[in-house]
N, C-alpha and C positions, 0 to 999 in steps of 0.2 A: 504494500500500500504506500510506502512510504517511497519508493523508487519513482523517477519520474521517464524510465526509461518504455517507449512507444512499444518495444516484440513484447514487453515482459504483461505491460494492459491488453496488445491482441490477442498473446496465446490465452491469458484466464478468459477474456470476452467468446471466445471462438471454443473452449472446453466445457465452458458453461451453457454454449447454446446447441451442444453436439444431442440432440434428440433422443440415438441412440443407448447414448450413457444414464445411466439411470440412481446409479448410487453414488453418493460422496467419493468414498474410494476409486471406484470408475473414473469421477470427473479429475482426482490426483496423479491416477493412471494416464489419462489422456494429458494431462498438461505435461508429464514429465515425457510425454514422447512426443511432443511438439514439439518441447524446448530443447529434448535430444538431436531431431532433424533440423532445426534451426540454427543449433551449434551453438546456444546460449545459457546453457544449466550452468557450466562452470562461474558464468556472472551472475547468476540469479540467488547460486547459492554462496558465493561472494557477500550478495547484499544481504542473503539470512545471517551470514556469521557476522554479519556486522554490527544488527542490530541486537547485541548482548542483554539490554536491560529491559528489552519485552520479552528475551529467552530464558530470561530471571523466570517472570512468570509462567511459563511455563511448560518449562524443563525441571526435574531435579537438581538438585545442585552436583552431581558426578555427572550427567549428561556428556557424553560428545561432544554437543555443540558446543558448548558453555565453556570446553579445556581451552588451553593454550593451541594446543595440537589441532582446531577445528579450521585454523588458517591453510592448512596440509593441503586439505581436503578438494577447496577448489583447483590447487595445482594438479593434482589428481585427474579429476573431473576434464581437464583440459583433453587429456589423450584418448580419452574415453569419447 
């Protein structure tokens, strides 16, 4: 929400109106293989590790995201 970047508001606009998808899950499903063929997860989940103090609420406080180590992850994501 807080991102102002234009693929990141089509893919949820365009997973949200997919007819076919029917469940929550479904609609997570479909955004993450939009943003896979668009080749932009790696940014997207950039901007989740960024935002720490809404991951406060809620994550755990061991969480993944929440480590030091959660910065890793987008480098990751790149080759993928």
């Amino acid at each position: 929400r807080k991102s102002t970047d234009t693929h990141l508001s089509e893919i949820s606009t365009s997973s949200k109106e997919m007819t076919n998808v029917r469940t929550p899950l479904g609609r997570v499903r479909a955004w993450l293989r939009l943003a896979l063929m668009q080749k932009h997860l790696a940014d997207y989940f950039k901007i989740l590790v960024e935002q720490k103090e809404e991951l406060k609420e809620l994550y755990e406080r061991g969480a993944l995201l929440l480590s030091d180590e959660s910065i890793i992850i987008p480098g990751l994501l790149v080759g993928l």
